[in-house]
C-alpha positions in Angstrom: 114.5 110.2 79.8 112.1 108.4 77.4 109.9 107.1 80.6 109.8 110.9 82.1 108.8 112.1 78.2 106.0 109.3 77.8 104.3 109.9 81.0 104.3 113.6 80.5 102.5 113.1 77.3 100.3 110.7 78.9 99.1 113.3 81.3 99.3 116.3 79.2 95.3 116.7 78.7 95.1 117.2 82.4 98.3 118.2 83.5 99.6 120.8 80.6 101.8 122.5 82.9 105.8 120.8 83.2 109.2 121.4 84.1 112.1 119.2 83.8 114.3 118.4 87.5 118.4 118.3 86.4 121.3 117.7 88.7 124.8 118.1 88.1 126.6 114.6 88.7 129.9 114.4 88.7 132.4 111.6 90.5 135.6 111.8 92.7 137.9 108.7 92.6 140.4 109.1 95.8 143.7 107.2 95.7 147.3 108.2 95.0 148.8 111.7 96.5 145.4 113.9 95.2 141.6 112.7 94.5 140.6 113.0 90.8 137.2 114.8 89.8 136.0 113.8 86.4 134.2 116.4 84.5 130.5 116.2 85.4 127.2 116.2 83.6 123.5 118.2 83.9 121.5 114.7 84.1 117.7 114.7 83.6 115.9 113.3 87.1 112.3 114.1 87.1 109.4 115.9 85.6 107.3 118.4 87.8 103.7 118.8 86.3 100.7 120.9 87.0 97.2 120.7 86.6 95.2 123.1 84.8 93.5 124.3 87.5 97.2 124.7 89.8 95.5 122.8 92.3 97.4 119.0 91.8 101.2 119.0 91.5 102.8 115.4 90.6 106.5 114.9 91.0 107.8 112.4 88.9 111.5 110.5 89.0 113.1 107.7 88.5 112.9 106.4 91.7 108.7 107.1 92.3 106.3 109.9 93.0 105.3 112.8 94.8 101.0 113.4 94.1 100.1 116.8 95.8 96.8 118.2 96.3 96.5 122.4 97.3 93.9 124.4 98.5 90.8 124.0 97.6 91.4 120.9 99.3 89.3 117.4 97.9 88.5 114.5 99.7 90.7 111.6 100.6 88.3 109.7 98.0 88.8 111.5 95.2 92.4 112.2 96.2 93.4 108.7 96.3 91.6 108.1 93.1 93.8 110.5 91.2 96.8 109.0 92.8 95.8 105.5 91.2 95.6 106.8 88.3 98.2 108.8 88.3 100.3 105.8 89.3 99.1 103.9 86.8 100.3 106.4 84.6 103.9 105.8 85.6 103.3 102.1 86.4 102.8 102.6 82.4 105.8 104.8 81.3 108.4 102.9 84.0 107.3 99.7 84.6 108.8 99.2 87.7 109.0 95.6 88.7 108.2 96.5 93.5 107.8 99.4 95.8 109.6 99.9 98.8 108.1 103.0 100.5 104.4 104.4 100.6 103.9 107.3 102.7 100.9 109.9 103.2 102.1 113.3 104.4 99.5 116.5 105.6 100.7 119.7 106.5 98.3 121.9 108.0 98.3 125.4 109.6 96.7 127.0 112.9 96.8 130.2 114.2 96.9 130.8 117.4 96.8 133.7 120.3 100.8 134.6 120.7 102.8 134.3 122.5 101.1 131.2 123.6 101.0 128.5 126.4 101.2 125.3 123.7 99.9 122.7 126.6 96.9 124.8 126.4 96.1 123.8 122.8 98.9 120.5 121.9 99.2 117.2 123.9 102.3 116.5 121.8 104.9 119.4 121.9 108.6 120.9 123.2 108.5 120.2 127.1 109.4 123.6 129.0 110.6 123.1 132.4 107.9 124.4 134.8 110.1 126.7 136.8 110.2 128.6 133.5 107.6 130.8 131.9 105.3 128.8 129.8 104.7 131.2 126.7 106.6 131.2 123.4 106.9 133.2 120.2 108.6 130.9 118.2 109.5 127.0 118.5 110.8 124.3 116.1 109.9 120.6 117.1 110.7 117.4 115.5 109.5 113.6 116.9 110.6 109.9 115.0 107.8 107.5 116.2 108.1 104.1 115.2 104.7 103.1 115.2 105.5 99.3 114.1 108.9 97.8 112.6 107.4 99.2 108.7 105.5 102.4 109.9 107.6 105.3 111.0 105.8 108.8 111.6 108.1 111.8 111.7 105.6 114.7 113.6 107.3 118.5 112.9 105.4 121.6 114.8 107.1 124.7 114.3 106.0 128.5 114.2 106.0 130.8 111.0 107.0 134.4 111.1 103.8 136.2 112.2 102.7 139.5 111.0 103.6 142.6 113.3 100.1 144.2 113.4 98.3 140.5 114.3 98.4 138.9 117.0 98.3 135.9 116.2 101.1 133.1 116.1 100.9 130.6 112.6 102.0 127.3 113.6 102.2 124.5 111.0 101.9 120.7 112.0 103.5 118.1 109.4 102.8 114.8 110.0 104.3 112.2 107.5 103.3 108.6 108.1 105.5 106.0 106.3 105.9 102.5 105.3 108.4 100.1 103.9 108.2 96.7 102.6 108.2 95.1 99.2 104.8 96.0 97.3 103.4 94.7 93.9 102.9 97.5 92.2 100.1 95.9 89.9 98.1 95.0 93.2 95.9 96.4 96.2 98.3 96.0 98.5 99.8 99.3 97.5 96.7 100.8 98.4 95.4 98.8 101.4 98.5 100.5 102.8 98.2 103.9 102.0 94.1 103.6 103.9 96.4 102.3 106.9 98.8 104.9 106.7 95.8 107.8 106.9 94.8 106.1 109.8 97.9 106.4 111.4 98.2 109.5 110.4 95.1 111.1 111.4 95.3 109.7 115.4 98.7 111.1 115.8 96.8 114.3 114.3 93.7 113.9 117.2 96.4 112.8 119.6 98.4 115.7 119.2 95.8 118.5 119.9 94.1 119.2 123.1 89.8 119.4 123.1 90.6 123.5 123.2 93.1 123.4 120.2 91.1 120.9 118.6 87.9 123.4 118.3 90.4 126.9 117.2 92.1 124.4 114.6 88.1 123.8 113.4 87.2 127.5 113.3 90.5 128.6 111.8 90.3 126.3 109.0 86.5 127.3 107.8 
């Protein structure tokens, strides 16, 4: 793709690292006694690129973006700016004419004393009935919150696989707050959304965790 080689070499001072994303395409046409499957095709998608430093991963496709930031973590000011200009960069390569989705995603990771009692440490959580016992060693949970007609916030909490000789459970939280609508993408509208979208993103985060979970999230993440 022309757009996917111009951006890359747009970037390529700061992001020197890139793979090309393919799938296979390939189309079925039903009618008559048996469906007919036309040969297919290895179609370029997207561009995967990484900064010097392996800290900043940007996802780039037809359709939009993916900006990640690793550990060492930066602040949400310097993150956003790379994301503008990053954007810009595309904006550049694309020209796309509107956006329909902006979303913020975190993922973050306590540990914490296992099994465990989660109403000790999470206000928001799988609900175990009280005549059972309250400690678990592994969960998976998954909530949809429509927080207005354009924000949806999917919350996931779910266990990793904990070492043997530790006794400690790893639980990740993913919270990914989104919006749709139709957004210039030459204007601050883009942006102003994005500030609103951390917002939501960081009360359902609060929300979520109980004053005791709140401080061992703190301490584990030092």
């Amino acid at each position: 793709m022309e757009g996917l080689a111009r951006l890359a070499k747009q970037l390529e001072a700061t992001y020197p690292t890139s793979r090309r994303q393919q799938e296979w395409i390939s189309h079925i046409e039903l009618g008559g006694s048996q469906p007919t499957v036309n040969s297919g095709a290895m179609v370029e998608t997207g561009l995967v690129m990484t900064s010097g430093d392996g800290a900043q991963v940007l996802q780039a496709r037809i359709d939009g973006i993916r900006f990640s930031r690793l550990k060492p973590y930066a602040t949400w000011g310097s993150f956003r700016a790379e994301a503008e200009r990053l954007w810009s960069a595309y904006s550049s390569a694309f020209e796309p004419e509107t956006v329909d989705r902006i979303a913020v995603r975190y993922i973050n990771r306590v540990e914490l004393p296992s099994p465990v009692d989660l109403k000790t440490y999470f206000r928001t959580g799988p609900e175990i009935a009280a005549s059972l016992p309250q400690l678990v060693s592994q969960f998976f949970f998954r909530a949809v919150i429509p927080i207005t007609p354009a924000i949806t916030v999917v919350l996931t909490q779910m266990t990793e696989p904990a070492s043997p000789a530790v006794n400690l459970l790893p639980i990740v939280i993913d919270i990914d707050a989104s919006m749709v609508g139709v957004f210039s993408p030459s204007k601050d509208e883009m942006w102003k959304a994005s500030e609103q979208l951390r917002e939501v993103k960081n009360n359902c985060f609060f929300e979520s965790f109980t004053e005791k979970g709140l401080e061992l999230f703190a301490e584990s993440n030092q």
